[in-house]
C-alpha positions in Angstrom: 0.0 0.0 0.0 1.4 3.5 -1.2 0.5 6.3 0.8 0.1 9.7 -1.2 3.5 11.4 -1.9 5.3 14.7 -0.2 6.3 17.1 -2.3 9.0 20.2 -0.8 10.3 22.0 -3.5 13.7 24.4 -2.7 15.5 27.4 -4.9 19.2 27.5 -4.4 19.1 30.8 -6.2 19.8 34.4 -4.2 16.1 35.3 -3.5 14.3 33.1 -5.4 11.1 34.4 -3.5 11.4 37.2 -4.7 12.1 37.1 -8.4 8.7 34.4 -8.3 7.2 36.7 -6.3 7.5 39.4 -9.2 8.2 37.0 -12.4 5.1 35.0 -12.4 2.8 38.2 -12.7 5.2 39.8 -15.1 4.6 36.8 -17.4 1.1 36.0 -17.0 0.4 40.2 -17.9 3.2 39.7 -20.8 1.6 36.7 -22.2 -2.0 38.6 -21.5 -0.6 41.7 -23.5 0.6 40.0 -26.1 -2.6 38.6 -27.0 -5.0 41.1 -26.2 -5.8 42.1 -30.0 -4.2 40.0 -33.1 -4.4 40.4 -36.6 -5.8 38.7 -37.9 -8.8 38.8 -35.1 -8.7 35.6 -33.2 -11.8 34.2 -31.1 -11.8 35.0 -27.9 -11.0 31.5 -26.3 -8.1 31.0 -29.3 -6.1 34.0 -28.0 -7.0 33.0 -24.2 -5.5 29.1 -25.3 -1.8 31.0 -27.1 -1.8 33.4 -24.2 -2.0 30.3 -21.6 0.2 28.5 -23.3 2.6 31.4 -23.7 2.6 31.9 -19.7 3.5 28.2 -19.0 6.3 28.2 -21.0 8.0 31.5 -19.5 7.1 30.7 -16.2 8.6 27.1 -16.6 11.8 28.9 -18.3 11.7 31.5 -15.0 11.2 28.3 -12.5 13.8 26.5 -14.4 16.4 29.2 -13.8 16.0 29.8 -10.5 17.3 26.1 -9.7 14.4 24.5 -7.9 15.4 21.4 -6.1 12.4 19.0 -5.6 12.2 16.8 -2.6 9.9 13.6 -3.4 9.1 11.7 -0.3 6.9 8.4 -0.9 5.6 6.6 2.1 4.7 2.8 1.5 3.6 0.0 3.3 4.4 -3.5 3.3 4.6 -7.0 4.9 6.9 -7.8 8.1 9.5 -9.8 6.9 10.1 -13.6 8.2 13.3 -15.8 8.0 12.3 -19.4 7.7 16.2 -21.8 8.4 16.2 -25.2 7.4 18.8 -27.1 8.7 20.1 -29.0 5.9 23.2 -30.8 7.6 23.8 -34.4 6.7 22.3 -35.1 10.9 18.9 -34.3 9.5 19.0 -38.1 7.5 19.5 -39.6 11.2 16.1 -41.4 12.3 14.6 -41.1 15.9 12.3 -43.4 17.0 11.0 -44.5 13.5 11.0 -41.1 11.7 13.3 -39.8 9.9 13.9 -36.1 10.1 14.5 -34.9 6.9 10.7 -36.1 6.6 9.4 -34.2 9.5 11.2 -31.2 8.3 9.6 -31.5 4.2 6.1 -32.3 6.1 6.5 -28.9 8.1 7.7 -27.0 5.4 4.1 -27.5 3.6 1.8 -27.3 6.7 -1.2 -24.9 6.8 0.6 -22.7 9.6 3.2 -21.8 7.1 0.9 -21.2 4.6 -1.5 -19.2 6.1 1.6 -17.4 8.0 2.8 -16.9 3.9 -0.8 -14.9 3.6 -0.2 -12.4 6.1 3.8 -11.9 5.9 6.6 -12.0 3.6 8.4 -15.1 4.1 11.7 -16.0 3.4 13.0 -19.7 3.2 16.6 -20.7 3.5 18.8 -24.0 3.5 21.3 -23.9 5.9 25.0 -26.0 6.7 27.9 -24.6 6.7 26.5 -22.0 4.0 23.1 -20.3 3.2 21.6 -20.8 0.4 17.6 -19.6 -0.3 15.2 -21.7 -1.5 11.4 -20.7 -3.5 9.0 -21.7 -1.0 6.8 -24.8 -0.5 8.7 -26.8 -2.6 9.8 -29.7 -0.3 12.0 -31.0 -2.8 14.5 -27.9 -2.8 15.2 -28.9 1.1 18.4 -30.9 0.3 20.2 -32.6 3.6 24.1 -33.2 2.6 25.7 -30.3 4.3 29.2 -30.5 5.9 28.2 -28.9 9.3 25.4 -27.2 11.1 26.7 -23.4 11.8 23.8 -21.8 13.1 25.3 -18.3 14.2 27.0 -18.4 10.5 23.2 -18.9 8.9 22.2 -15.8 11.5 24.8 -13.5 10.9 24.2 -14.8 7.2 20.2 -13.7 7.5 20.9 -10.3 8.8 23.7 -9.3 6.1 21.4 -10.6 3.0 18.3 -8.0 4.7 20.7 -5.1 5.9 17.9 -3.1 3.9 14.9 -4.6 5.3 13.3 -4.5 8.9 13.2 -8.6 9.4 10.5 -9.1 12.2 11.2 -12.3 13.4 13.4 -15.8 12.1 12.7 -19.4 12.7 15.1 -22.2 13.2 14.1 -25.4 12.5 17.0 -28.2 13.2 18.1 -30.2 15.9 20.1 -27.6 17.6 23.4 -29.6 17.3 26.1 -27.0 16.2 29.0 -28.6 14.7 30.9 -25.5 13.7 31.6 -21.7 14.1 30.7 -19.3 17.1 28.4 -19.1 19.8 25.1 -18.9 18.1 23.0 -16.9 21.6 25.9 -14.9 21.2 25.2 -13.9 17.3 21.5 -14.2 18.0 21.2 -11.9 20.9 22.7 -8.7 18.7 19.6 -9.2 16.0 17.7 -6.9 17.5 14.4 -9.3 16.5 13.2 -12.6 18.4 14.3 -16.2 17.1 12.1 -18.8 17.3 13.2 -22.5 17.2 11.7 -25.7 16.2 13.8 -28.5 17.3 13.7 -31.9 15.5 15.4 -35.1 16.9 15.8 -36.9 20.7 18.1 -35.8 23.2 18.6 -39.1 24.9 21.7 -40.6 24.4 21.9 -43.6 21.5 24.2 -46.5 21.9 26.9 -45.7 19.2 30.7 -46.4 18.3 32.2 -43.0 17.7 35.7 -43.0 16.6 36.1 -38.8 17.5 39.6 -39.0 16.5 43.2 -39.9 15.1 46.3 -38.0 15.8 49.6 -39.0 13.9 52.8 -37.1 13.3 52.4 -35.6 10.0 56.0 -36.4 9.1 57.4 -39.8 9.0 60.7 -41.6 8.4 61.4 -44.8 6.6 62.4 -47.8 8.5 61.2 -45.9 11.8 57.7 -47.0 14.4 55.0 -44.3 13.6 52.5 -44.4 16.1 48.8 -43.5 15.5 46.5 -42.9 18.5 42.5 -43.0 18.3 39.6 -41.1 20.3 36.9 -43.6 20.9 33.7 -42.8 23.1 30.7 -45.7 22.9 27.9 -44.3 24.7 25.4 -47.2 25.6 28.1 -50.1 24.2 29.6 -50.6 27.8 32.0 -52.9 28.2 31.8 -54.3 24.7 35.2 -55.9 22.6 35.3 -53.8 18.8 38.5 -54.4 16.4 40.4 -51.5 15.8 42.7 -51.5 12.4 45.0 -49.6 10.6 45.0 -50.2 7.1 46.7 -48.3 3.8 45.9 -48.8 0.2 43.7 -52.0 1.3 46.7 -53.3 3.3 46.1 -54.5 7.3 49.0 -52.4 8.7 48.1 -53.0 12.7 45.2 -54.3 14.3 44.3 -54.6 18.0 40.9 -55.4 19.9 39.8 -52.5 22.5 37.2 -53.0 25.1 35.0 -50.2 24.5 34.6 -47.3 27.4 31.5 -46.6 29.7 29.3 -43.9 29.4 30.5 -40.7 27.3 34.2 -41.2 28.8 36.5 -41.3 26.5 39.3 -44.1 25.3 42.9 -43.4 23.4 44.3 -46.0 21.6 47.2 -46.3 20.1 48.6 -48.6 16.9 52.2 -48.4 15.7 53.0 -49.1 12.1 56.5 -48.8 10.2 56.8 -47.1 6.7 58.9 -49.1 4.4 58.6 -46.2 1.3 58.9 -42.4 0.7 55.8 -40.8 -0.4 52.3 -39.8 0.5 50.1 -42.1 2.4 46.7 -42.2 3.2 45.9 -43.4 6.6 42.4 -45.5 7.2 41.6 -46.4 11.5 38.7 -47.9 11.3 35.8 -50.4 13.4 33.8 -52.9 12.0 30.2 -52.4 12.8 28.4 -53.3 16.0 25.6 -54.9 16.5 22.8 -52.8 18.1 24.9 -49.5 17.7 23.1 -46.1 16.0 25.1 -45.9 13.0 28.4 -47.4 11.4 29.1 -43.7 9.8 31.6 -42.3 12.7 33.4 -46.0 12.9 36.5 -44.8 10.2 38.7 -41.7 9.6 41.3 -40.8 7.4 44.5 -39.0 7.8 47.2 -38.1 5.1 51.4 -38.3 6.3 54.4 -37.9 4.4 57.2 -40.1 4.4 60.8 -39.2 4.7 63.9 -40.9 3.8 66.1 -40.1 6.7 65.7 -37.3 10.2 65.6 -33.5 9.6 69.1 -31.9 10.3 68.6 -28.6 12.0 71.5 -26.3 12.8 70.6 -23.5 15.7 72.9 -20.8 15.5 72.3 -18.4 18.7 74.7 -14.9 19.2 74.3 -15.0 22.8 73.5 -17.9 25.7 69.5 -17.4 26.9 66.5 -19.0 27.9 65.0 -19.2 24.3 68.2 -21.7 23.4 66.8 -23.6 26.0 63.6 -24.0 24.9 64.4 -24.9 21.5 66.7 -27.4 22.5 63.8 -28.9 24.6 61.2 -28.8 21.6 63.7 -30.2 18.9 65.5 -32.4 21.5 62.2 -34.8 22.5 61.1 -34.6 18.6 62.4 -38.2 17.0 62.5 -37.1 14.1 64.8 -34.4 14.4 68.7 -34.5 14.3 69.8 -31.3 16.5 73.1 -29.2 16.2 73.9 -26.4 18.9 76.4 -23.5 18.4 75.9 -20.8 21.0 78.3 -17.9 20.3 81.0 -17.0 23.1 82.4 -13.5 23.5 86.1 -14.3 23.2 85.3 -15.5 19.6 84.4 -19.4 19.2 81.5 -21.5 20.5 80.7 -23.0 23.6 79.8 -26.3 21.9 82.8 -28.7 21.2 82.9 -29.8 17.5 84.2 -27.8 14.4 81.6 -27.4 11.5 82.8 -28.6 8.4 81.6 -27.5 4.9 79.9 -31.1 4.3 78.2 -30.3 7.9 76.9 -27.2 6.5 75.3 -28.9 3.4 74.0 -31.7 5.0 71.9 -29.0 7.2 68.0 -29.4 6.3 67.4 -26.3 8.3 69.5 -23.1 9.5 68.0 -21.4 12.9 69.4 -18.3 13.6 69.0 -16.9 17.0 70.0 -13.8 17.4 72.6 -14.3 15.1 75.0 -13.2 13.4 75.8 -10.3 16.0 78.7 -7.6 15.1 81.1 -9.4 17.4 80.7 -12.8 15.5 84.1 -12.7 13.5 83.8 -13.0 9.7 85.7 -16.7 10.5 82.8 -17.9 11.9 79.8 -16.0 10.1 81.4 -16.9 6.1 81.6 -20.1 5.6 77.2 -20.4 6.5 76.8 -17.4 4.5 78.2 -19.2 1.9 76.4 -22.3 2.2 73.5 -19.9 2.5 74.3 -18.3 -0.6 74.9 -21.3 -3.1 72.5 -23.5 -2.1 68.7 -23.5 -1.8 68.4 -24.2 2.4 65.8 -23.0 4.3 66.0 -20.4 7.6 64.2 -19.8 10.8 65.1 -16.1 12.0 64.7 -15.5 15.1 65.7 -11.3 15.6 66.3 -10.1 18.8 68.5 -6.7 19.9 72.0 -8.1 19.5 71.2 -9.2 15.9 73.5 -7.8 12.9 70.9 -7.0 9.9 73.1 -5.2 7.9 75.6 -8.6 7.6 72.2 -10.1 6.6 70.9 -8.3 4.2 73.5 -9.7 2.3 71.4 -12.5 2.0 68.0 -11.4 0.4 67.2 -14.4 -0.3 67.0 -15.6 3.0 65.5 -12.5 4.4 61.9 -12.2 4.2 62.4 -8.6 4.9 64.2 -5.8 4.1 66.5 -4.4 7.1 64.2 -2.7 9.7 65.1 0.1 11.8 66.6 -0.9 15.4 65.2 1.1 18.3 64.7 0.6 22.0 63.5 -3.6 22.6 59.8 -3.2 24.1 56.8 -5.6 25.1 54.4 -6.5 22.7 51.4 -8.7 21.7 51.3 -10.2 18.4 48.0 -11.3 16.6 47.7 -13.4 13.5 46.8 -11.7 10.2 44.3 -13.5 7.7 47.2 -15.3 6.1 48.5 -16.5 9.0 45.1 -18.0 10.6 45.1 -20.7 7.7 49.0 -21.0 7.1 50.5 -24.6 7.2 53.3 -23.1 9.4 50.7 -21.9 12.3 47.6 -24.1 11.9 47.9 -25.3 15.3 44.3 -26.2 15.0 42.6 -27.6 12.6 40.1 -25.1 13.2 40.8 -21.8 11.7 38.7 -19.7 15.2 40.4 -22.3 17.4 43.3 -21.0 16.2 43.3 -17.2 16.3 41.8 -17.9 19.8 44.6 -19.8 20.7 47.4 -16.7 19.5 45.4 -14.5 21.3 45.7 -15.3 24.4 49.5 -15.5 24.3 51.6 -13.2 27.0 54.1 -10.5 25.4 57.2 -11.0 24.0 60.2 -8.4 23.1 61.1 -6.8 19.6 63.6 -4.0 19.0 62.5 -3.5 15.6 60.4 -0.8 13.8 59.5 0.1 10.2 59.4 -3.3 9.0 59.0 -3.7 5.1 58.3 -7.2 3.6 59.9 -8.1 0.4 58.1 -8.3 -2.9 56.3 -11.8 -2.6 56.8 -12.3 1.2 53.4 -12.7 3.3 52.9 -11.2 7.1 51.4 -14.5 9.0 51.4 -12.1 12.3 52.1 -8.5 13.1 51.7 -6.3 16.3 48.5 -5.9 18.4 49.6 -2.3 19.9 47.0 0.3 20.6 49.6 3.0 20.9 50.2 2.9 16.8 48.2 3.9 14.3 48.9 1.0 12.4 50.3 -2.6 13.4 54.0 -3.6 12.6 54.6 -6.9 10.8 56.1 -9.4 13.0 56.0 -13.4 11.5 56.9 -12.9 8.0 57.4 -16.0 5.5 58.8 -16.2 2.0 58.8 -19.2 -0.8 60.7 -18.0 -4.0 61.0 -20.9 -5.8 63.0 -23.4 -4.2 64.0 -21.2 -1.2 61.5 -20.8 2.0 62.2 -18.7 5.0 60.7 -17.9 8.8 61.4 -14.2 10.3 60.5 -13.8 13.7 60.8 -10.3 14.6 61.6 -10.8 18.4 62.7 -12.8 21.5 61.1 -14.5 24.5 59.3 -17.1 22.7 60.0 -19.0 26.1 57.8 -17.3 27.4 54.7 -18.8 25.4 56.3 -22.2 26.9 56.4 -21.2 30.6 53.9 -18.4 31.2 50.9 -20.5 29.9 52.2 -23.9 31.6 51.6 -21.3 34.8 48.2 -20.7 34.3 47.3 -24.2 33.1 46.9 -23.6 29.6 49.8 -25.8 28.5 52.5 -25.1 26.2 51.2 -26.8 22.8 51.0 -23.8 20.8 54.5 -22.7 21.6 56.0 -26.3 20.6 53.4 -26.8 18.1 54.9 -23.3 16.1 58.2 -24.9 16.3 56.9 -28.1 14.9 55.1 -26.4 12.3 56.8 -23.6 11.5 60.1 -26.1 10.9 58.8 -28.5 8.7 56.8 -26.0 6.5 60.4 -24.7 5.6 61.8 -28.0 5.0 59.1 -29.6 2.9 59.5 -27.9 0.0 58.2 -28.8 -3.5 60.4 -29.5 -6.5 60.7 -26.9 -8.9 58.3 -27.5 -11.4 56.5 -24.4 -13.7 53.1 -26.2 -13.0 52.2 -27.1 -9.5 48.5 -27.9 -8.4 47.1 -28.3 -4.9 44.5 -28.4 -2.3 44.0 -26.7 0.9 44.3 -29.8 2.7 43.8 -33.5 1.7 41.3 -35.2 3.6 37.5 -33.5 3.3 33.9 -34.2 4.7 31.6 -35.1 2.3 29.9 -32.0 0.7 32.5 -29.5 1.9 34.6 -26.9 -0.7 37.7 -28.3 -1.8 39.3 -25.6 -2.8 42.5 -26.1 -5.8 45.2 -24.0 -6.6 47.2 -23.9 -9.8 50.4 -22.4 -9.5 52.0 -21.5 -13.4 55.7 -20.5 -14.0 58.0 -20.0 -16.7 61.5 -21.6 -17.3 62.7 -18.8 -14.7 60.3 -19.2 -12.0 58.5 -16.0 -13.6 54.6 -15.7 -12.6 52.7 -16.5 -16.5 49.4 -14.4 -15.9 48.0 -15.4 -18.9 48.8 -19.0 -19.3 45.8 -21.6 -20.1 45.5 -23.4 -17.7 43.5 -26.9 -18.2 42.4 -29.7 -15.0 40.4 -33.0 -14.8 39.1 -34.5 -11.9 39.2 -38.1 -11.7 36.1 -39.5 -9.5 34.9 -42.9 -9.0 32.2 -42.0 -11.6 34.9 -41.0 -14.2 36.8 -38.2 -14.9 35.3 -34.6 -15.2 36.7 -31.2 -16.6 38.0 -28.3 -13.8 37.4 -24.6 -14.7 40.1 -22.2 -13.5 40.0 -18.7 -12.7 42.9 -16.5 -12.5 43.5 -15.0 -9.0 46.5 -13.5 -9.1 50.1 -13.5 -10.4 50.8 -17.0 -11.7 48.1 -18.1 -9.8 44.6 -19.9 -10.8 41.8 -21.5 -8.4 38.7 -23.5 -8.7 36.3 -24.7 -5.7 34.7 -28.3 -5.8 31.6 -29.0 -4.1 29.8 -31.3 -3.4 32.0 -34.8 -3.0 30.7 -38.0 -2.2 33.6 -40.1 -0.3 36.1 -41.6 -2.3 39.5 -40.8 -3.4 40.2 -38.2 -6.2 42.5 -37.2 -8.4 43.7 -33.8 -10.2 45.2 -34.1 -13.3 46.3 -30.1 -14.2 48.4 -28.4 -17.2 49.3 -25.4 -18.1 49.8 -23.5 -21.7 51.0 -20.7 -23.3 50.9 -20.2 -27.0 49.6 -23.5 -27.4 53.4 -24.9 -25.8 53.0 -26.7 -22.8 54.3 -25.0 -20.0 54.4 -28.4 -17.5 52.2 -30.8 -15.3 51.2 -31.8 -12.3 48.8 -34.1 -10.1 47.9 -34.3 -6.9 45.4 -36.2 -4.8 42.9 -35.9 -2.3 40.1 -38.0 0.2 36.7 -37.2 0.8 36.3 -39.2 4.0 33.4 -41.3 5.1 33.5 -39.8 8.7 31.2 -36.7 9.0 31.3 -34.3 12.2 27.3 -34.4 12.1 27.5 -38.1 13.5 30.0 -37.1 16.7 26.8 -36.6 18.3 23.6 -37.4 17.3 21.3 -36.4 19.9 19.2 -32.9 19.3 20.3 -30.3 21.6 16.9 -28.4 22.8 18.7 -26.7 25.3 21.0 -24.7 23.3 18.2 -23.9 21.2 16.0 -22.8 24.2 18.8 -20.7 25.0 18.9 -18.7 21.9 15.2 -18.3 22.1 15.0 -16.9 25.6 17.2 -14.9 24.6 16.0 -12.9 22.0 12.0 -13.4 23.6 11.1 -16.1 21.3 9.9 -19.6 21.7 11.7 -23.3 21.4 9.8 -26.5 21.0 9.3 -29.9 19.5 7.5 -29.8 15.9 4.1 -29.6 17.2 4.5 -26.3 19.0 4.4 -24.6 15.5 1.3 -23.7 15.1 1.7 -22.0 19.1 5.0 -20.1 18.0 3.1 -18.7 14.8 0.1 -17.6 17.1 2.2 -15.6 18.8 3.3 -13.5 15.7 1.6 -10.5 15.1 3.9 -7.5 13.8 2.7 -3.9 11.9 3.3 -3.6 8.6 6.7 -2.6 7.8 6.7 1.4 6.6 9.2 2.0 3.6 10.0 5.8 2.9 11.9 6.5 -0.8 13.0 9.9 -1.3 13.6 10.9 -4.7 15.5 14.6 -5.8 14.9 16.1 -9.2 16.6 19.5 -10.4 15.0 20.9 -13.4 18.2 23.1 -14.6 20.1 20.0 -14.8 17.3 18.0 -16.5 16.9 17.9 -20.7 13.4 17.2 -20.2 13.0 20.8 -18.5 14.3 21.6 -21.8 11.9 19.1 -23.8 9.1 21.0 -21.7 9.7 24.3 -22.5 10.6 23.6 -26.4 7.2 21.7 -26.4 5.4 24.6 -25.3 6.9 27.3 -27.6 7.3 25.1 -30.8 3.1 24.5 -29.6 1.9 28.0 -29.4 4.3 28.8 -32.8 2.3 26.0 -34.5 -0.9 27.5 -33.5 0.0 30.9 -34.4 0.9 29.7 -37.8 -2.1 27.8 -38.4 -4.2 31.0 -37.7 -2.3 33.5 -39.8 -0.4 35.1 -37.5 3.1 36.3 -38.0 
């Protein structure tokens, strides 16, 4: 419903009033005058019609010049606006008590209530997962149930940013309240401003079920050495019960062991031990046979992907001064198995405290060069040449670590292996870092699997110490984390990585990373995100790829069914130059057979493409690139869409998060037949919609159009009638 428009018209000429005040008379008695007698003699109404048409044109021409602006205010009226979210997570297939509750959700999303709830309101339907996707409404078939996750405060936030424009009246949730990902949906919920309603689908009680929840491994392994694996299990309802546990790769039985299953919701780790005979990529399969009487068999396997390595990584910690951050490291590195550690601590009168000379075949053999604080201008060229040179000639990785003493300007000799160029030294001070958006997903930090878990993690890390100021990253180098200090205008960049080619490198713009070890041990937090950086962080810069012009990946290489695989194609020419406008050509190979990959460029060198949905399998990516119909190179790479699926950890509904959100916000939370009671309660005003509209006649050409109309008119007329 419109309601009748507001019109406020304003002159932005000097007295306007007045010149409208006198102009309008002058050119009604001018066109009046003009037409009091013609020849030849007009009728009466004839010279009335030229003189009125005479006056509208010169008092549109005097209104036109004195710049009106009109102000066009119109007022309508339309429907409060309604969210309908249908959970369409892969936990909506799971059956309680006979029904399934996909089914209860299609039967709902037909019912009268909703469609006499359509009559009255606008109403909105939307699928959501780990996405949100709108649907046209009642059409059960568009509800689809194959979604990665449930991510209810994502689908919120998701609602209110599509309807920024709108006034949304209320939203209803209709799932089983079992969040699987993301934030704290009361949280998101609460700052809507409007009330959520939820209708939950699914039992709470618990359901006798074998749920494997987890399987840790080393992702680095060595040939001829034990890898252990160690599994999560929880059987709810199965107490006491004997499952098989095995380990298998490529079809093959690697380890097998019976478990006797835990009590309750308490939780089991097991552990299996395996040895790698070859190099390589392997996929790793822990699986349990089904049980007899448990929910479902689809949380009994997971997958994890490790590489192999021939022999222990070599790492050679050079530090310009004793301190407690050598200690740490030597801790870290020292209980790691699969690391070979080398210690030279700089002493003032000129050598090293550590016995042992290092050789030039040392040097070489060196998978990875820390530098600690090193070199300082008091390290003699003797010592500080010979690893410049290895530095120099060959292609080995570093992990700079730059405190006070440091000697940047002996470094910079080295822009290869500096990420940055030489910073400014100034007073060392305390500060806080936080990761930047390339550092919450880089291989090097991902800590957690989880991307929030993560920047939760770095944030609540104590201080540590830089002495450094005006950092600048070289051309290609990414900031993983800079400063978090209110005092600047801007942060500093802190973590900075580089990959040029073959070469990778670490800075780490400070000291105190001992800190991060014994500080959070203090308060109980333990120390796994300091070691777990070192872990990282070291064999990022080790494992590097082989030089190849065409390199394809994924973002990681196992996946839940129906989530975004996301695939990168990395193009280079015979100098490890960036080719922007290479053609760039994939094929995925499914169990169904292969199919064609689109790219898209994204950047220098770089093309990406996004996957979804997967069923589980294993896949395959078969990529080239071109340029001037020459090939520029290949490349594969593979990838597992796992069986397991987060939406079967736990299966139970979860009605009282779900009241939660509802109380909070003043809606209502109930089983499916307290619909038709949470639509009785709805009863919202119509929502008002003002559109103001400004038009300035002097700047218009159909003020122009007007005007010409009305003189080209009344010269018509005249012409028709004889006069001159």
């Amino acid at each position: 419903m419109t309601i009748w428009p507001e019109i406020q018209i304003d002159f932005l000429a000097d007295r306007a009033a007045l010149w409208l005040v006198l102009g309008i008379p002058a050119c009604l008695i001018l066109s009046i005058w003009a037409y009091r007698c013609t020849l030849p003699p007009l009728h009466r109404g004839k010279r009335i019609l030229l003189a009125a048409i005479r006056f509208f044109a010169l008092a549109a021409l005097l209104i036109v010049l004195l710049n009106p602006v009109v102000h066009l205010r119109i007022v309508r009226q339309r429907p409060a606006l309604i969210g309908l979210l249908w959970d369409g997570s892969r936990s909506m297939e799971i059956a309680d008590a006979g029904e399934n509750r996909a089914d209860i959700l299609r039967r709902l999303f037909v019912s009268d209530s909703l469609k006499a709830l359509g009559s009255r309101y606008r109403m909105r339907s939307f699928v959501f997962s780990d996405r949100l996707d709108s649907i046209p409404p009642s059409t059960p078939d568009a509800l689809t149930f194959s979604g990665s996750a449930t991510d209810i405060a994502a689908a919120l936030d998701a609602l209110r940013d599509r309807y920024a424009d709108h006034r949304v009246a209320a939203a209803i949730l209709f799932t089983d309240g079992r969040i699987t990902r993301g934030t704290d949906p009361v949280r998101v919920a609460r700052s809507l401003g409007y009330p959520v309603h939820a209708v939950v689908v699914g039992g709470a009680a618990e359901k006798p079920d074998l749920i494997l929840e987890d399987v840790q491994a080393n992702s680095i392994a060595y040939v001829g050495n034990v890898m252990p694996v160690e599994a999560v299990v929880r059987a709810p309802g199965l107490d006491g019960r004997t499952a098989e546990m095995v380990l298998r790769s490529d079809g093959r039985i690697l380890a097998r062991r019976p478990v006797v299953l835990p009590s309750g919701s308490a939780e089991k780790r097991v552990s299996l031990t395996f040895m790698p005979e070859e190099p390589g990529f392997r996929k790793l399969e822990v699986a349990f046979p089904a049980i007899e009487g448990e929910f479902t068999a689809e949380n009994n396997a997971r997958e994890i992907y490790i590489r192999v390595l021939r022999r222990k990584m070599s790492v050679l910690l050079f530090a310009g001064a004793p301190g407690p951050d050598i200690g740490f490291l030597r801790r870290v590195l020292s209980r790691d198995p699969d690391v070979s550690l080398t210690v030279r601590t700089f002493r003032e009168d000129g050598g090293f405290y550590e016995d042992g000379t290092l050789s030039r075949s040392v040097l070489e053999e060196t998978d990875l060069f820390v530098l600690l604080d090193f070199p300082t201008r008091d390290v003699p060229e003797s010592l500080w040449s010979p690893v410049r040179r290895v530095l120099e000639e060959t292609d080995k990785p570093v992990f700079l670590i730059a405190g006070r003493r440091l000697d940047m300007t002996r470094l910079s000799r080295i822009p290869s292996r500096m990420p940055v160029h030489p910073p400014v030294r100034r007073d060392e001070r305390e500060v806080r870092i936080r990761l930047t958006a390339d550092g919450s997903g880089h291989p090097a930090l991902a800590i957690h699997q989880s991307i929030e878990e993560n920047l939760r993690a770095w944030g609540r890390l104590p201080v540590v110490y830089s002495a450094w100021t005006a950092v600048r990253p070289r051309d290609g180098a990414r900031v993983l984390a800079e400063t978090d200090d209110p005092d600047r205008a801007s942060p500093e960049p802190f973590l900075i990585a580089s990959e040029t080619g073959y070469v990778r490198s670490l800075a780490f713009l400070g000291t105190g990373i001992h800190r991060w070890d014994l500080m959070m041990q203090g308060i109980g937090e333990g120390n796994a995100l300091a070691t777990g950086l070192i872990e990282k962080s070291f064999r990022w810069l080790v494992l590097r790829e082989s030089e190849k012009p065409v390199r394809v990946a994924t973002d990681k290489r196992v996946y839940q069914a129906g989530e975004a695989v996301f695939v990168q194609l990395e193009v280079y020419d015979g100098l490890l130059n960036p080719v922007d406008d290479a053609d760039p050509d994939g094929t995925l190979d499914t169990p169904g057979g292969p199919e064609t990959l689109r790219f898209t460029p994204s950047g220098p060198g770089l093309y990406r493409t996004e996957i979804r949905p997967l069923e589980p399998g294993d896949y395959r990516i078969r990529a080239a690139a071109s340029l001037e119909n020459r090939v520029l190179g290949r490349d594969t790479t593979e990838f597992t869409v796992s069986r397991f699926h987060p939406e079967f950890l736990d299966v139970r509904a979860d009605p009282e998060l779900m009241a939660a959100l509802a109380a909070a916000t003043g809606g209502i939370s109930g089983p499916p037949d307290s619909l038709s009671a949470i639509l009785g309660t709805m009863d919202f005003e119509p929502e008002r919609v003002e559109r103001i509209r400004e038009f300035e006649p002097l700047h218009s050409a159909w003020s122009l159009v007007l005007i010409l109309f009305l003189l080209s008119l009344e010269w018509f007329l005249r012409k028709r009638k004889g006069l001159p």
